[in-house]
N, C-alpha and C positions, 0 to 999 in steps of 0.2 A: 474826359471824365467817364463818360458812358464806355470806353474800351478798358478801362481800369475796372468797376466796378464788374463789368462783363467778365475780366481776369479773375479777379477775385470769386466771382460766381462759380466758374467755370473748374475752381481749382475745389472749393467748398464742396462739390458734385461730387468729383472724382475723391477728395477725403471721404466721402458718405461711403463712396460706391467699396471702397478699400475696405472701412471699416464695419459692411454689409457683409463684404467675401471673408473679415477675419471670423464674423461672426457665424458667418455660413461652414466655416472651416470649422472651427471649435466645438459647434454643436455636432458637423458629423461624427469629430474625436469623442464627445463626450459617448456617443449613440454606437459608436464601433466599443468602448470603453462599455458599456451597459451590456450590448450584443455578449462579447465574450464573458463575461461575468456570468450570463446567465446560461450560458453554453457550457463554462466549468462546475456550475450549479447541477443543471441536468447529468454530466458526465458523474458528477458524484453522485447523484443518486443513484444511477444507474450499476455503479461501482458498489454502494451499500447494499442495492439490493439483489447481486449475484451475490455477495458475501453470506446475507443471510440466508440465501436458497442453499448454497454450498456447507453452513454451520446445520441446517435442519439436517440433509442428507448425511450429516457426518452423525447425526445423533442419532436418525434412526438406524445410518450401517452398525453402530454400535450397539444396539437393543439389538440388532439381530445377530451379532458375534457374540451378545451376552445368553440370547435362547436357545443358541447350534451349543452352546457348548454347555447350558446350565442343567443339571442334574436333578432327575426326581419329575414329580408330575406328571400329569397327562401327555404323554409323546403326541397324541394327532392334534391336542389343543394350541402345543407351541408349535409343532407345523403350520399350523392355520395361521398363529400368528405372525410368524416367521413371512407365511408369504403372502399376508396381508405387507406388512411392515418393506416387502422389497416393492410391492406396487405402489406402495406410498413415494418410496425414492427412487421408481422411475417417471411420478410422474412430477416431482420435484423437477429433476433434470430435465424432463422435458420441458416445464418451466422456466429454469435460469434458460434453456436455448431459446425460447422463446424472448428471453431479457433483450434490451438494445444493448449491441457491442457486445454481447456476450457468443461466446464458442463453446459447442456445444462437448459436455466434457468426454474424454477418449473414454474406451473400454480398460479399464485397470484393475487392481485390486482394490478391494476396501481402504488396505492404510496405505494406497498410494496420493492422499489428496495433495493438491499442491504441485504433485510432480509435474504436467503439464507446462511445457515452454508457454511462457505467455507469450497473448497473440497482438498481431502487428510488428511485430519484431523485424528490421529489414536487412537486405543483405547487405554484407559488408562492399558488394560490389556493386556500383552506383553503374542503371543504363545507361546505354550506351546516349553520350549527347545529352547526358543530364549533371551537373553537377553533382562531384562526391557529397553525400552528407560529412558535416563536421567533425574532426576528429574528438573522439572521447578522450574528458580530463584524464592527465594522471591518475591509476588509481591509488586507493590510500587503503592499505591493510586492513580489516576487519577485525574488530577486538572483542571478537564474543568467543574467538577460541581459550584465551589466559582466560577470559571470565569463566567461560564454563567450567575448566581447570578447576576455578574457584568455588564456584556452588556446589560442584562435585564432592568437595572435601568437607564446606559447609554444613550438605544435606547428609553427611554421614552422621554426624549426631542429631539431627534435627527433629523438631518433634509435631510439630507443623500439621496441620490439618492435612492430608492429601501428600505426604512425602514422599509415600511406596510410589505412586503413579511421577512425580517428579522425579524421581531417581529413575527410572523407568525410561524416563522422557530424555533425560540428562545424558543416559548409556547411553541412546540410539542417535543422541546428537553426536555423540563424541566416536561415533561408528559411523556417520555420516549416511545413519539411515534415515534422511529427513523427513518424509512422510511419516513414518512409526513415529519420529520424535513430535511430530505436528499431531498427529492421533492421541497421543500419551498429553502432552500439553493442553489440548483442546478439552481432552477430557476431564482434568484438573481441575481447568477452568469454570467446568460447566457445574460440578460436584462440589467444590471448595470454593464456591466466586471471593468469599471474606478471608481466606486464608493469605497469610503473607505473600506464600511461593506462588502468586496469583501475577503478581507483577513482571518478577523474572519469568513465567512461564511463559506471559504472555510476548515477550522480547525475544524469547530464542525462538519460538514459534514464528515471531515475524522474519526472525534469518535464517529458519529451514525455509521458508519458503520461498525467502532470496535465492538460497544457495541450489536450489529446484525449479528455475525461472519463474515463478509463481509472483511476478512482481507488484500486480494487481493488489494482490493479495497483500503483499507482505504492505506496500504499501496502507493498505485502512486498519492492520495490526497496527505499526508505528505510531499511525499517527491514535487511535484509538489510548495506546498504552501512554501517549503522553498527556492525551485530556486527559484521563484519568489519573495520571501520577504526572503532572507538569514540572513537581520538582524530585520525581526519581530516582533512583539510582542509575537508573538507563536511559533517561528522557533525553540527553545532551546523545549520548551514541544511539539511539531510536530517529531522532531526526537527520544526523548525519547518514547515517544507513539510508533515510526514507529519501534524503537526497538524491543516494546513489541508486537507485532505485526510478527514482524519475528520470534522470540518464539515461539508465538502460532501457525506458521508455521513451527517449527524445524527446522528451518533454524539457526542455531545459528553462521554459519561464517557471515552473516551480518548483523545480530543482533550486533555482536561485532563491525564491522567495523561503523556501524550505532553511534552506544557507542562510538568509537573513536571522529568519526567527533563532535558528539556533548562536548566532552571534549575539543576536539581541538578550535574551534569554539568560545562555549560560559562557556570558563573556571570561573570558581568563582561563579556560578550560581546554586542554586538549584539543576535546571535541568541534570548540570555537576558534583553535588555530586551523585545524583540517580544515574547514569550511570557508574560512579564508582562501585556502592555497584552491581549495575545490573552484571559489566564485574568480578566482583571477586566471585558471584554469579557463574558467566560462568565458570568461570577457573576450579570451584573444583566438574565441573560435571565430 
């Protein structure tokens, strides 16, 4: 009797001691689970706030291409201001380089913004002794060339708040001058925030600066133009893009989660078969 009840002890232990290490297991998951949560938290702020040091610098390059070239007035008073206004956007930049994860931006021209490869990028050739990185999904065509086709013919009668600068924005995309067309759009935006062409601007804006590795970027475009117009005319290819986009940043956990929402969202849609072929594309890396 006493070696029976001993068993049964002895067994009741080791069930404790199991269901101690399931417990001990689950809380690490839930605490690994919290960790990176709040790791993509920081990463976006971080992200927000190059963006907004990059949108000041672009306002005031623009005040100072509007007083080199504005007419009349006192010439040494817009020179003062002139280089007042470029001390201000050097010391922006040295700002955003100051930012975490941020690169400090090259020497360029004014409406070159965006142009800059984004950074972390890695080579296509894995060290030696280290496994390849995975190979990238198929890719899936981009369809902001037919549409811009489209808004092109659109903005031809259009009467819109801000149309001349869209038409503006619209040529230099379709010339594949992408910084110009990210200048031209940005400033639309900034001038006209309530005007229609607010929306479209801000989408092709986010794929100049796809099309310019600018992916950081293009990325808090996309996702920006879909809070704000979640049912869009762009919102379904805004996320798709924003997908392709985390790709080319090997981010592929929200690349996927990106692919969800847009299934979830705007199921039955193009956009929502791409994303399919995108996530099963992901799976069998």
């Amino acid at each position: 009797m006493r070696k029976t009840n001993w068993s049964i002890g002895a067994v009741a232990a080791l069930a404790a001691a199991f269901a101690l290490a399931g417990c001990a297991e689950q809380g690490d998951v839930q605490q690994l689970n919290q960790n990176e949560f709040t790791l993509r938290g920081m990463i976006a702020s971080d992200r927000q706030q190059i963006n907004s040091l990059k949108q000041q610098i672009q306002r005031q390059n623009d005040q100072i291409e509007e007083l080199k070239h504005g007419a009349g007035g006192d010439a040494s008073s817009r020179n003062d201001r002139v280089a007042s206004l470029e001390a201000e956007v050097k010391a922006l930049q040295a700002g955003m380089a100051a930012t975490p994860g941020a690169v400090p931006p090259p020497a360029a021209p004014a409406d070159s913004v965006g142009a800059a490869p984004a950074p972390g990028m890695a080579s296509a050739e894995a060290p030696s002794g280290r496994p390849a990185p995975p190979a990238a999904p198929a890719a899936i065509s981009p369809t902001w060339p037919s549409e811009l086709d489209q808004e092109i013919a659109d903005a031809k009668t259009s009467n819109e708040p801000g149309v001349k600068i869209y038409r503006e924005g619209l040529d230099a995309m379709k010339a594949a001058r992408y910084p110009l067309a990210v200048t031209r759009f940005t400033k639309l935006q900034h001038a006209y925030p309530k005007s229609a062409l607010s929306e479209p601007a801000e989408y092709f804006a986010a794929n100049a600066l796809f099309e310019t590795g600018g992916y950081d970027q293009a990325i808090l475009q996309f996702n920006d133009l879909v809070m704000r117009f979640p049912k869009g005319k762009y919102a379904g290819a805004a996320l798709l893009r924003e997908a392709q986009a985390f790709v080319k940043l090997n981010d592929r956990i929200d690349a996927r989660l990106t692919l969800q929402k847009l299934v979830a969202d705007h199921a039955g849609t193009p956009e929502a078969e791409a994303a399919n072929t995108m996530m099963k594309d992901l799976a069998n890396d």
